[in-house]
N, CA, C and O of each residue as an XYZ file, in Angstrom:
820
protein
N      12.965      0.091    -35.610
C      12.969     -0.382    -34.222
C      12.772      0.799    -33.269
O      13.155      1.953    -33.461
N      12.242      0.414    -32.420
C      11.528      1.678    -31.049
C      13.013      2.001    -30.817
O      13.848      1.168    -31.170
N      13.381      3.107    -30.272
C      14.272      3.266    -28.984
C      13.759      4.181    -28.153
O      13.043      5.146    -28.421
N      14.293      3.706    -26.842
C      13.898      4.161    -25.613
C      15.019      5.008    -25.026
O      16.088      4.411    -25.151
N      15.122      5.941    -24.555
C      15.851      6.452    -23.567
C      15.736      6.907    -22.278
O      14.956      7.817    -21.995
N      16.650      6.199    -21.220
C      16.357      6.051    -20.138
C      16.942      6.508    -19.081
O      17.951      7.108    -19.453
N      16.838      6.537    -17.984
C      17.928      7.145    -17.017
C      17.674      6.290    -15.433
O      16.744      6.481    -14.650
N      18.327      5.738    -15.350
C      18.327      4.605    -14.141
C      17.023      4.968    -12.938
O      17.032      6.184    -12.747
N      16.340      4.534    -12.409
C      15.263      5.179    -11.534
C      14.213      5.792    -11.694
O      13.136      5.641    -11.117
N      14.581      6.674    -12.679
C      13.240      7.743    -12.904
C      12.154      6.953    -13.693
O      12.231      5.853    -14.239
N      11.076      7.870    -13.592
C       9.941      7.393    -14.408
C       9.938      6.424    -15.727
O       8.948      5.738    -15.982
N      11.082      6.413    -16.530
C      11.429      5.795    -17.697
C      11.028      4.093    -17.596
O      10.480      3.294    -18.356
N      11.500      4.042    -16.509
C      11.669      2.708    -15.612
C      10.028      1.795    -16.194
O      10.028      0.618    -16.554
N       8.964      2.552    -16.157
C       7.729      2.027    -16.497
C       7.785      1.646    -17.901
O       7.557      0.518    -18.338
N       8.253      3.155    -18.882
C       7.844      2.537    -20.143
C       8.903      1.421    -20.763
O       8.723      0.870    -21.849
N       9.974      1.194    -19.944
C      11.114     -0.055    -19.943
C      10.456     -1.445    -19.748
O      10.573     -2.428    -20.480
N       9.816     -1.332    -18.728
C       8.584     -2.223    -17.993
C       7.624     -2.762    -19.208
O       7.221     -3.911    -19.392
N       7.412     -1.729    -19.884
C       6.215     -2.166    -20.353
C       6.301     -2.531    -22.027
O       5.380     -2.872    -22.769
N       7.771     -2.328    -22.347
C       8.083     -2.145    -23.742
C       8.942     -4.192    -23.608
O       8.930     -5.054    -24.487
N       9.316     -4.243    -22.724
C       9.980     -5.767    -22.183
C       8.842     -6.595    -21.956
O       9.125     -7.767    -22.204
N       7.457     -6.411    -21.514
C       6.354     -6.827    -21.452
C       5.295     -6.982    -22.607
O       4.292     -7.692    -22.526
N       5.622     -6.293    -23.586
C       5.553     -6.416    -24.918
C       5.832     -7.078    -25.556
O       5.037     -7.446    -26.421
N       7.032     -7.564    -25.489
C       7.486     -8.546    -26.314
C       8.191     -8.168    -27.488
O       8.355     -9.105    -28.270
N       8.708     -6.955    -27.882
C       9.047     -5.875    -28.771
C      10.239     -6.261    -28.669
O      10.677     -6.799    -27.652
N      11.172     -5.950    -30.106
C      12.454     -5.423    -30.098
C      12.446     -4.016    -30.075
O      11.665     -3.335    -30.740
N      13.339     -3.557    -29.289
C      13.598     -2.161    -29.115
C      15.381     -1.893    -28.295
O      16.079     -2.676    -27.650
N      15.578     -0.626    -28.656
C      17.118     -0.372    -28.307
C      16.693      0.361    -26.989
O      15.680      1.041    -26.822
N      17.803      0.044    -25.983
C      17.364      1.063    -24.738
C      18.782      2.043    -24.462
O      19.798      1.606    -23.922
N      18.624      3.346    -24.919
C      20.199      4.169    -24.385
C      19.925      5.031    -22.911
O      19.107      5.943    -22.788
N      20.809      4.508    -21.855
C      20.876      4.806    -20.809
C      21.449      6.332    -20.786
O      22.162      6.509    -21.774
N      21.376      7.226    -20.144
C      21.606      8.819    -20.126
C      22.351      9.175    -18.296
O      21.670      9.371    -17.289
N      23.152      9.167    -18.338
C      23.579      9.464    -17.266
C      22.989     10.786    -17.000
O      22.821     11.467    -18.011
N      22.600     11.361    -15.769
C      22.088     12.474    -15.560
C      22.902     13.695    -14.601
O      22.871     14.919    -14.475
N      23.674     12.461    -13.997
C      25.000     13.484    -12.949
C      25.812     13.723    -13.967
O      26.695     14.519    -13.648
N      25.889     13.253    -15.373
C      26.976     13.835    -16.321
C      26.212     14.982    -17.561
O      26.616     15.504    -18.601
N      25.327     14.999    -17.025
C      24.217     15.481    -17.393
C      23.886     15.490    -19.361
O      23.806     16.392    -20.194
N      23.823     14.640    -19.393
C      23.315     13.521    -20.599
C      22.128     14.254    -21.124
O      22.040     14.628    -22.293
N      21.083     14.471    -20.071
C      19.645     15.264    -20.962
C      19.967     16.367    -21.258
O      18.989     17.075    -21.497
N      21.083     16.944    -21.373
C      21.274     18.219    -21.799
C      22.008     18.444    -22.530
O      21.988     19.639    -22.822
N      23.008     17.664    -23.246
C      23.599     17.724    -24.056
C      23.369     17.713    -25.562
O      23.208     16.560    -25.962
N      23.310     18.523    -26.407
C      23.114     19.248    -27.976
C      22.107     17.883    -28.393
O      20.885     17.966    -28.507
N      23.084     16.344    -28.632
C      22.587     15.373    -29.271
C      20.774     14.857    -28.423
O      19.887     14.436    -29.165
N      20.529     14.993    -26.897
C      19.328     14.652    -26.520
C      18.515     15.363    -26.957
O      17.471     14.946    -27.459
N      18.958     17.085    -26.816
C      18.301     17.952    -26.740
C      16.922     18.235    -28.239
O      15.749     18.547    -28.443
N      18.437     17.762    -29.039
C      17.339     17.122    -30.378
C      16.370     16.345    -30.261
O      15.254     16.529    -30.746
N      16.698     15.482    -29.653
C      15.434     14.202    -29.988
C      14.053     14.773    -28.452
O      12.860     14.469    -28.435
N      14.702     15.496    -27.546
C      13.841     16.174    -26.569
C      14.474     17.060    -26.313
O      15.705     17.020    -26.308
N      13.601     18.345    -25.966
C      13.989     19.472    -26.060
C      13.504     19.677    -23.950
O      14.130     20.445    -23.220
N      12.592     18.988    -23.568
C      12.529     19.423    -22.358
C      13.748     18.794    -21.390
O      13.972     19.132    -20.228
N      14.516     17.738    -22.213
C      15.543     17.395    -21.451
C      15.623     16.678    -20.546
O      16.322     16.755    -19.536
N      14.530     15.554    -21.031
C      14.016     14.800    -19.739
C      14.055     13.166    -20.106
O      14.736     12.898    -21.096
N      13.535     12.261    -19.562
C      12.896     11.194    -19.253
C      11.672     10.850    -19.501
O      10.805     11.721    -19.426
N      11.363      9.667    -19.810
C      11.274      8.694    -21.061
C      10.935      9.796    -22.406
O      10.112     10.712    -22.413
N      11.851      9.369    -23.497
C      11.646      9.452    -24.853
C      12.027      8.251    -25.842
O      12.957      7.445    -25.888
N      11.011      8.472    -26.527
C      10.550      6.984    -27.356
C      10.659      7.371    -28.452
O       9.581      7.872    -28.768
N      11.641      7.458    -29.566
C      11.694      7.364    -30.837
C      11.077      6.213    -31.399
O      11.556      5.106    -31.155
N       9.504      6.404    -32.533
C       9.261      5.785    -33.527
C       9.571      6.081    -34.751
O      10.498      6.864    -34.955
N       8.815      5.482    -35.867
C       8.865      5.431    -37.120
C       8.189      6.880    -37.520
O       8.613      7.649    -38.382
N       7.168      7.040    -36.780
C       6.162      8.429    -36.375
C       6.813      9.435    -36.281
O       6.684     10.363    -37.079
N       7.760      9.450    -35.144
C       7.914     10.887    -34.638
C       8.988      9.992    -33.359
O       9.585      8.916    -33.359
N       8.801     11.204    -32.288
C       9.461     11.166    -30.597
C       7.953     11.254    -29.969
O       6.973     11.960    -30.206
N       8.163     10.490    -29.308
C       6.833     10.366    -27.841
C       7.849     10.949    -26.387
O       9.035     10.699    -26.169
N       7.091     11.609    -25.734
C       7.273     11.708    -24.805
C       6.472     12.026    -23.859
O       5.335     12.194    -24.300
N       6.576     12.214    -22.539
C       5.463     12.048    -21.427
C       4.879     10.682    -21.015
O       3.910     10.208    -21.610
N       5.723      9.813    -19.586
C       5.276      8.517    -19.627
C       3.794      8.168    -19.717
O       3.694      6.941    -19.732
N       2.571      8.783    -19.785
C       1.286      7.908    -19.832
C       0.899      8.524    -21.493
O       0.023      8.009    -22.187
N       1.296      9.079    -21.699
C       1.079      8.920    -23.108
C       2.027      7.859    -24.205
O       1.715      7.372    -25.292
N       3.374      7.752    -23.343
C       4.240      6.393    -24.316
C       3.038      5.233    -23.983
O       2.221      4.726    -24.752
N       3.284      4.993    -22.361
C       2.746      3.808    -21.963
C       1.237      3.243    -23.208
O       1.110      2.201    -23.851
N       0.243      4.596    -23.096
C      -0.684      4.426    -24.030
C      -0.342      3.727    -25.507
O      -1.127      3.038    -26.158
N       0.868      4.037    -25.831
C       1.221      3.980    -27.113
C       1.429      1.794    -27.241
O       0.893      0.795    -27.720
N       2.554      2.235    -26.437
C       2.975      0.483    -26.438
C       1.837     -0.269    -26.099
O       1.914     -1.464    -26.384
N       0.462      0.248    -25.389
C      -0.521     -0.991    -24.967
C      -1.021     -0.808    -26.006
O      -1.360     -1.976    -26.197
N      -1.413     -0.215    -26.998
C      -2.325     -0.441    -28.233
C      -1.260     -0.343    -29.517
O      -1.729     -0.539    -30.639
N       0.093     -0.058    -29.386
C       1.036     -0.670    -30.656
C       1.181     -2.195    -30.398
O       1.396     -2.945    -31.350
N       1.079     -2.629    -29.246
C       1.071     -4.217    -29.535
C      -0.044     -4.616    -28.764
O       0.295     -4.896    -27.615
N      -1.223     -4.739    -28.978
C      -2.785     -5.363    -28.268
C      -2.398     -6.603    -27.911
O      -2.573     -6.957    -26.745
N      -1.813     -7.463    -28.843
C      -1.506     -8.696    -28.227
C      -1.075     -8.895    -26.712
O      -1.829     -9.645    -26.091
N      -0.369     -8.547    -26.237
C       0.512     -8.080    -25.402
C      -0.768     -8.156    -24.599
O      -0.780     -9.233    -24.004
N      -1.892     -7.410    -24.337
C      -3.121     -7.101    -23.649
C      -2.798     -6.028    -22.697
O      -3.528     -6.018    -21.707
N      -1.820     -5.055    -22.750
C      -1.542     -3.798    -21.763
C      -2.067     -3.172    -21.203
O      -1.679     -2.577    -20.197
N      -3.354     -3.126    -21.828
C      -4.505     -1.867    -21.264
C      -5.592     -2.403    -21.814
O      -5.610     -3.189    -22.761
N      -6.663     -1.901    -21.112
C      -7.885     -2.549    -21.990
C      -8.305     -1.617    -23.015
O      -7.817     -0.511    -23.249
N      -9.303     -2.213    -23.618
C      -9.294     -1.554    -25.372
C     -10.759     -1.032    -24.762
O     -10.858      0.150    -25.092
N     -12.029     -1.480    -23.942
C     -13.368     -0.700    -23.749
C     -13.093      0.544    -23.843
O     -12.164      0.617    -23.038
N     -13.263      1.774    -24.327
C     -13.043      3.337    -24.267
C     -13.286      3.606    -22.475
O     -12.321      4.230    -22.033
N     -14.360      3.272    -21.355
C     -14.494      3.803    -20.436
C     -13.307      3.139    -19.497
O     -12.792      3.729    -18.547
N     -13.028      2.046    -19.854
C     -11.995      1.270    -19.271
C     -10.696      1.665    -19.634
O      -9.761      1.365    -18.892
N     -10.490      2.344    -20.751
C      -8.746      2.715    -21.105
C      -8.787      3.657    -20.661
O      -7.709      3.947    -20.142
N     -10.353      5.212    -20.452
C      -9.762      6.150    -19.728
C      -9.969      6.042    -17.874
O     -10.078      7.027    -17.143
N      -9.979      4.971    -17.536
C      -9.555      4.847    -16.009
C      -8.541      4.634    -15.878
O      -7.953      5.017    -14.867
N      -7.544      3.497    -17.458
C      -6.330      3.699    -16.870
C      -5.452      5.022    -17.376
O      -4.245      5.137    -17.584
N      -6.063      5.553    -17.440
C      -5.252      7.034    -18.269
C      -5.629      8.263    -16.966
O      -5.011      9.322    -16.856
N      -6.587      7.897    -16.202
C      -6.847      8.557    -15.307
C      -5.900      8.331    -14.236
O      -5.270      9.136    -13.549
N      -5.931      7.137    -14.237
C      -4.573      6.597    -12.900
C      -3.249      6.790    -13.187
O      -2.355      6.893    -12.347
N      -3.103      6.849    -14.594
C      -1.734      7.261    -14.920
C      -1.728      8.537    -14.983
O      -0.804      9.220    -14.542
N      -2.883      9.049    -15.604
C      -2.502     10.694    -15.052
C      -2.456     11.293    -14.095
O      -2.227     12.500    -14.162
N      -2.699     10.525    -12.602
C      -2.909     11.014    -11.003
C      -1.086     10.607    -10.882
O      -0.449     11.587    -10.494
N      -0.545      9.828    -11.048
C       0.886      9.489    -11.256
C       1.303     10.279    -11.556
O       2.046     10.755    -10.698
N       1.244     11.025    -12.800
C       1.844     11.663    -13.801
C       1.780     13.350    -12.915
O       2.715     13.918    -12.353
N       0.808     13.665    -13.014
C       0.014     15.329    -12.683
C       0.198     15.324    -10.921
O       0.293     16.458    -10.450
N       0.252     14.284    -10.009
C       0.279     14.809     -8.731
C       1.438     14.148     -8.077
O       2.321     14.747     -7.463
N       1.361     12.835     -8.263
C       2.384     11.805     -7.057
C       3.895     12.052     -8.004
O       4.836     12.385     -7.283
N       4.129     11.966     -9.054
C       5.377     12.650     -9.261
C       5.555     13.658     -9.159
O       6.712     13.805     -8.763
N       4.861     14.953     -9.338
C       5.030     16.247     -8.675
C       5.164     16.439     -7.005
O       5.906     17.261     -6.469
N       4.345     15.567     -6.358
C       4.882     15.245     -5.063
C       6.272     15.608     -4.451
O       6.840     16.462     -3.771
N       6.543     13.977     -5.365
C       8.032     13.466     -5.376
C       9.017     14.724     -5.897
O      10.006     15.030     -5.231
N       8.790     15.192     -6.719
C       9.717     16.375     -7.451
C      10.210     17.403     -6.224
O      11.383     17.762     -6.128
N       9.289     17.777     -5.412
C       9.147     18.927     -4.626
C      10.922     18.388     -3.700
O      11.748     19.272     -3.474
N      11.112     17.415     -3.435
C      12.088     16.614     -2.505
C      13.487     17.280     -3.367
O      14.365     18.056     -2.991
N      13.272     16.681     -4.511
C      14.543     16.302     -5.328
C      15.155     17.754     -6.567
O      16.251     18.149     -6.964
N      13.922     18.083     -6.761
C      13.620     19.546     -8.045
C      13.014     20.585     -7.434
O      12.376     21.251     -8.249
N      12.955     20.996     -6.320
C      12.409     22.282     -5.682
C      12.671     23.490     -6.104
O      11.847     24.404     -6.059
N      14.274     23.638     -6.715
C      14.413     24.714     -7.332
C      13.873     25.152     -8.696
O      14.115     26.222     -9.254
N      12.903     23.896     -9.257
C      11.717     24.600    -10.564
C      10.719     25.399    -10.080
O      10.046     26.142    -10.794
N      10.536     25.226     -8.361
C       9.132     26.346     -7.956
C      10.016     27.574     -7.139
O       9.601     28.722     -6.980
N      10.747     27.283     -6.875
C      11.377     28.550     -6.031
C      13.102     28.672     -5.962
O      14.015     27.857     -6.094
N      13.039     29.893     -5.730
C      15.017     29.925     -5.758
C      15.464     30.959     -4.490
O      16.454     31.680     -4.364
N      14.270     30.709     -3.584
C      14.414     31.026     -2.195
C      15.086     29.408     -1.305
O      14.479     28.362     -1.075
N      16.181     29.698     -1.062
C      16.491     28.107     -0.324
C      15.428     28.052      1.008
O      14.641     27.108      0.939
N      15.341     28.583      1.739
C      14.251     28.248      2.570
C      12.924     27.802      2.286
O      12.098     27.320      3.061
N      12.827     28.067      0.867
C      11.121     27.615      0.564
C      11.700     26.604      0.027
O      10.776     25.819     -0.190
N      13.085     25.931     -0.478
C      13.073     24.781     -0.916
C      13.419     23.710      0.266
O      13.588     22.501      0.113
N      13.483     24.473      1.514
C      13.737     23.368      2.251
C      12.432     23.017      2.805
O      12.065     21.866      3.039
N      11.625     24.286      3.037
C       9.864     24.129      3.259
C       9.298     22.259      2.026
O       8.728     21.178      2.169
N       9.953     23.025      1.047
C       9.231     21.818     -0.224
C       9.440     20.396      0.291
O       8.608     19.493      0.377
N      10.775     20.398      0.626
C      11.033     19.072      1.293
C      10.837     18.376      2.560
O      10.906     17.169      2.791
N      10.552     19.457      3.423
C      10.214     19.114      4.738
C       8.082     18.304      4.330
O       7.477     17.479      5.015
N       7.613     18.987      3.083
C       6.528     18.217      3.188
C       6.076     17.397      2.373
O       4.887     17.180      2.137
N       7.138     16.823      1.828
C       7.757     15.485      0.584
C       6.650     14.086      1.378
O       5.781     13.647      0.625
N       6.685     13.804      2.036
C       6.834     12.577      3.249
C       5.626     13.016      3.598
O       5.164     12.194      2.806
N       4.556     13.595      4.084
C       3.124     14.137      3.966
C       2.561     13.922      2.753
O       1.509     13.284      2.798
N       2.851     14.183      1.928
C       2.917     14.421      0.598
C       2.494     12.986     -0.270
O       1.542     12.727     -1.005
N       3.408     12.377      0.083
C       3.921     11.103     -1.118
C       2.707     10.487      0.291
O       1.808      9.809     -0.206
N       2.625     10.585      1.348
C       1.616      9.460      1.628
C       0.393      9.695      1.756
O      -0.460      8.883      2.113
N       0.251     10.710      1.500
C      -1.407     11.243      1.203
C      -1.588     10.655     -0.013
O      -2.623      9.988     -0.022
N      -0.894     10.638     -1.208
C      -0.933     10.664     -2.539
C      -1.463      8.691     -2.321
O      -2.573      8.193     -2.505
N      -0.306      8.091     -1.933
C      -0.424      6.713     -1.980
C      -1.637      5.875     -0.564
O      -1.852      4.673     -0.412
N      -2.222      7.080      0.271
C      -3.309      6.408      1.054
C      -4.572      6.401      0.294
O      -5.383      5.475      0.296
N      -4.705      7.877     -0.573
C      -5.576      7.513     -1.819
C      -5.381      6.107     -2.564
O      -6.281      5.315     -2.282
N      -4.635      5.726     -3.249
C      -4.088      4.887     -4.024
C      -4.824      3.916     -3.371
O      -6.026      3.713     -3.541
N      -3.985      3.234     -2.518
C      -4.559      2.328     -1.200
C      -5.883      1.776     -1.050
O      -6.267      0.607     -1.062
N      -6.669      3.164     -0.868
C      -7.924      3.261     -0.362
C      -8.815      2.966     -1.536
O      -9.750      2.165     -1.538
N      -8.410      3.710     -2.524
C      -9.575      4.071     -3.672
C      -9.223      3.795     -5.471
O      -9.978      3.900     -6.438
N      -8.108      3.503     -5.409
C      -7.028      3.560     -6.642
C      -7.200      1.744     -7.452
O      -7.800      1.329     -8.443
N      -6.189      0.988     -6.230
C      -5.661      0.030     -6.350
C      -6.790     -1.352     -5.801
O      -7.056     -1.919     -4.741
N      -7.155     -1.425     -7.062
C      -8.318     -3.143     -7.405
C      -7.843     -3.872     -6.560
O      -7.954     -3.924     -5.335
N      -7.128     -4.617     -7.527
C      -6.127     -5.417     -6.672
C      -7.090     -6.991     -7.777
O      -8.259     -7.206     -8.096
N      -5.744     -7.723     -7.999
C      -4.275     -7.982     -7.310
C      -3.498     -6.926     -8.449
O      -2.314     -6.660     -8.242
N      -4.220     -6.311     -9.699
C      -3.296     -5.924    -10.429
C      -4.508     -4.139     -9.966
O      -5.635     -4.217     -9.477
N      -4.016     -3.224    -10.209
C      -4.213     -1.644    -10.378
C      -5.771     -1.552    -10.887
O      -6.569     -0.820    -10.303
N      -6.183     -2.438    -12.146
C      -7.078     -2.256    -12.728
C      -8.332     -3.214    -12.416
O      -9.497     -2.972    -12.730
N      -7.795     -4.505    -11.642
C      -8.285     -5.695    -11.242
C      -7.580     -6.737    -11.784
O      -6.359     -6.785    -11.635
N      -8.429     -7.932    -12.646
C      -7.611     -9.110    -12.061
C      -6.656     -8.933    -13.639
O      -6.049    -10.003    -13.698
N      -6.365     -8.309    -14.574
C      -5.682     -8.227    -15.649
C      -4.448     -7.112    -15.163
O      -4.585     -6.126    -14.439
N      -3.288     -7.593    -15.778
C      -2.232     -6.838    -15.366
C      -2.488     -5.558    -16.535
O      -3.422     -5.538    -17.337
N      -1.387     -4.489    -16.403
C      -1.705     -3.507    -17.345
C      -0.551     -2.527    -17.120
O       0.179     -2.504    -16.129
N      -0.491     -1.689    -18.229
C       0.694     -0.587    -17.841
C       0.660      0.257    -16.413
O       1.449      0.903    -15.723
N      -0.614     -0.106    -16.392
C      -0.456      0.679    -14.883
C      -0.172      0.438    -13.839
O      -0.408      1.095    -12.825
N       0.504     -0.771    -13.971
C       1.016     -1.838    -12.942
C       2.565     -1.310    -13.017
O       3.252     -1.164    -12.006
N       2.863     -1.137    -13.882
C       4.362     -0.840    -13.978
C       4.733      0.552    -13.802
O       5.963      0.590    -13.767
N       4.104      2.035    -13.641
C       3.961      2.997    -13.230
C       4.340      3.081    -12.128
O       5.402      3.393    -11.590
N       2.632      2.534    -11.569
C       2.896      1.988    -10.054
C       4.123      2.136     -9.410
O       4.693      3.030     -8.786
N       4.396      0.799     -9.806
C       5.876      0.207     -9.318
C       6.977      0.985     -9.294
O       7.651      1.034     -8.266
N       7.392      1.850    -10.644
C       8.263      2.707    -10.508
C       8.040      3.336     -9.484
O       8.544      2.819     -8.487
N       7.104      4.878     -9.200
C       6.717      5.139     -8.430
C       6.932      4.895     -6.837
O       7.536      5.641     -6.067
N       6.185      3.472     -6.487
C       6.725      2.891     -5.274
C       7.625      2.759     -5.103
O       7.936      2.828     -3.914
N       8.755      2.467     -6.122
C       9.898      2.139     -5.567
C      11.016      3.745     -4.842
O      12.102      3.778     -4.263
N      10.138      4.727     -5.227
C      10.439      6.311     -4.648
C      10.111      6.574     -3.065
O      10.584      7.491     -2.393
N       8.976      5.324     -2.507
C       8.415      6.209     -1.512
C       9.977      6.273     -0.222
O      10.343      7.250      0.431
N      10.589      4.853     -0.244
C      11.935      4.961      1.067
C      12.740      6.276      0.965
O      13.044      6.870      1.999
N      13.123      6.785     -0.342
C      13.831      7.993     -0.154
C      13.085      9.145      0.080
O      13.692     10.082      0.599
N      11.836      9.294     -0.202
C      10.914     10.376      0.052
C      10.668     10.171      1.577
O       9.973     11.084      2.024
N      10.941      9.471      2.283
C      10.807      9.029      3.885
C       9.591      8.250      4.217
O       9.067      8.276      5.330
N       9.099      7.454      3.061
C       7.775      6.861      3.768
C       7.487      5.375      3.404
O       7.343      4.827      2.312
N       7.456      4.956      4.547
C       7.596      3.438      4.615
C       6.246      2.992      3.757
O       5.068      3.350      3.759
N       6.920      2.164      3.130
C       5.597      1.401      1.889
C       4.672      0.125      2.610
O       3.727     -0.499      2.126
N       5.328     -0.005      3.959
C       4.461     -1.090      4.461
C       3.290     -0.635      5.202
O       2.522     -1.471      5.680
N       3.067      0.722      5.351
C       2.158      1.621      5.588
C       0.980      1.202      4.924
O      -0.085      1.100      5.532
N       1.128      0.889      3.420
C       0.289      0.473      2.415
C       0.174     -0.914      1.916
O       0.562     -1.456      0.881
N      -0.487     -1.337      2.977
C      -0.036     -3.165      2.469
C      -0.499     -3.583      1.294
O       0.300     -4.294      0.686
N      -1.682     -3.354      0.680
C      -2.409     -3.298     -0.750
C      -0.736     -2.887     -2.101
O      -0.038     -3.386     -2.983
N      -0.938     -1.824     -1.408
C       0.818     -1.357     -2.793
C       2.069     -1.952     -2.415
O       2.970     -1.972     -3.255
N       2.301     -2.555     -1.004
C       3.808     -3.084     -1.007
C       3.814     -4.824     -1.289
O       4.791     -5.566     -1.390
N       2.028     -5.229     -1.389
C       2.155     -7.097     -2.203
C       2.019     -6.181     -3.414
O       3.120     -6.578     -3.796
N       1.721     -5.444     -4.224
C       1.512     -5.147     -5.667
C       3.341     -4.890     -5.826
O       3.984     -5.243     -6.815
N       3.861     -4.280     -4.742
C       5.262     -4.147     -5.549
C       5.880     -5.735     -5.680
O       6.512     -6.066     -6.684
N       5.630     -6.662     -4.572
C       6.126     -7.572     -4.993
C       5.672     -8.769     -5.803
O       6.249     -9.843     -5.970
N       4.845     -8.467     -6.134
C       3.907     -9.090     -7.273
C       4.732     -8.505     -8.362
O       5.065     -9.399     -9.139
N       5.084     -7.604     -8.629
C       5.979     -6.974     -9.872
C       7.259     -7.519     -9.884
O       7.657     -8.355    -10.695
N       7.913     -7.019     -8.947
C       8.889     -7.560     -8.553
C       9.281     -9.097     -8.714
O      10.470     -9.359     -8.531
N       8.347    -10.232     -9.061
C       8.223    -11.424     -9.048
C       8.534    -11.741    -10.864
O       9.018    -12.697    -11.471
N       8.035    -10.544    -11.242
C       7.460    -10.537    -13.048
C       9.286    -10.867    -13.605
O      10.256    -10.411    -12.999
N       9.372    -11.740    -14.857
C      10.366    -11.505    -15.290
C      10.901    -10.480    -16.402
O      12.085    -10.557    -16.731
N      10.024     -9.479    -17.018
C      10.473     -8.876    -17.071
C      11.024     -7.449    -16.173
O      12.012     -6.741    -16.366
N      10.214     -7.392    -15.394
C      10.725     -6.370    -14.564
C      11.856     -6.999    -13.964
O      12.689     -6.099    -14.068
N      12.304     -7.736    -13.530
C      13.484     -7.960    -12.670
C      14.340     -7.724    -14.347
O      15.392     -7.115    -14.159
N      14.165     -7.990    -15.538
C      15.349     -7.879    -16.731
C      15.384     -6.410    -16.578
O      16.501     -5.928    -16.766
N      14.011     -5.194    -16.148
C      14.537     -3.784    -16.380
C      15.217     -3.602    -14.864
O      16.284     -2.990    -14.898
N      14.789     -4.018    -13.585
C      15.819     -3.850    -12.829
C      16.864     -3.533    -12.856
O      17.336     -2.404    -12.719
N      17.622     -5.019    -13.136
C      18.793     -5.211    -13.555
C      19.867     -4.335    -14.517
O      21.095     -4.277    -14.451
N      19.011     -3.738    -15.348
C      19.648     -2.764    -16.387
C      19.341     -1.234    -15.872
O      19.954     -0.261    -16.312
N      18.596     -1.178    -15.154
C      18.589      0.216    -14.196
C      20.030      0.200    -12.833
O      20.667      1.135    -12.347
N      20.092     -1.244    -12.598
C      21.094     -0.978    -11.797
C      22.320     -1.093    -12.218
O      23.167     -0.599    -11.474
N      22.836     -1.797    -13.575
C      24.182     -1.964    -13.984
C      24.681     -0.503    -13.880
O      25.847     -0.227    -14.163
């Protein structure tokens, strides 16, 4: 059986999304992070960077969400997660990697500033341009990204659930999501899904 490990909010949140959208049995262990859970001897084994989402298979440990996500849309095809055309799976690997490589690095600068600098003034610089930042990232999105009604067009896909995580970052980063009317009906188009309201729910217990 898969297990997932997760940590309420963060990025994990997608491959939760998308492993419940599957239709899979799988175990999910929650990691507290203010008790600091990714760092303790037993995670550190199964991930050594000490982070969010890790996916124990039969294989090995996956980690890095657009490479799990990849995993679960073609470990269960049924499911239809991603499309199988080669030019079509790397657009969604492209969109998950603009997620992955910029708009969570964005976001990081707010919350993790002290991985680029250990000058407090340049970490308050980092955060003062969080909110510039996260909406440049998502006016792209907006503009040029997001098909619509689903990320890829009219088929839903892991990259719908990325997304979503994601969006659900921009209020604390300071930027109103109704800015982006295209991404705030896609959040509630998700938001509508039943499995996402089941990973909700277990992100917020």
């Amino acid at each position: 059986m898969l297990k997932l490990y997760f940590a309420p909010g963060t990025c994990a949140m997608a491959v939760h999304i998308a492993l419940e959208e599957a239709g899979t049995d799988y175990e999910a262990v929650r990691l507290d992070f203010a008790s600091h859970d990714q760092k303790r001897p037993e995670f550190l084994a199964i991930n050594p960077k000490a982070r969010v989402p890790a996916l124990v298979t039969a294989q090995g440990v996956l980690t890095e969400t657009p490479a799990i996500l990849a995993f679960v849309a073609q470990s269960f095809p049924a499911a239809a997660l991603a499309p199988t055309e080669p030019f079509a799976f790397a657009r969604a690997q492209a969109f998950n990697g603009y997620l992955c490589a910029t708009v969570h690095v964005a976001h990081a600068h707010r919350v993790r500033g002290t991985r680029w600098t250990d000058d407090p003034a340049a970490v308050e610089a980092l955060k003062h341009k969080v909110p510039q930042n996260m909406a440049d990232c998502f006016a792209l999105i907006e503009r040029d990204m997001l098909v619509g009604p689903w990320v890829l067009g009219p088929n839903y896909s892991v990259c719908d659930a990325y997304l979503f995580t994601i969006t659900r970052w921009l209020a604390s980063d300071g930027v109103d999501v109704a800015r982006f009317p295209g991404v705030q009906a896609h959040a509630q188009r998700m938001a509508a899904r039943p499995a996402v309201q089941k990973v909700l729910a277990l992100h917020a217990a």
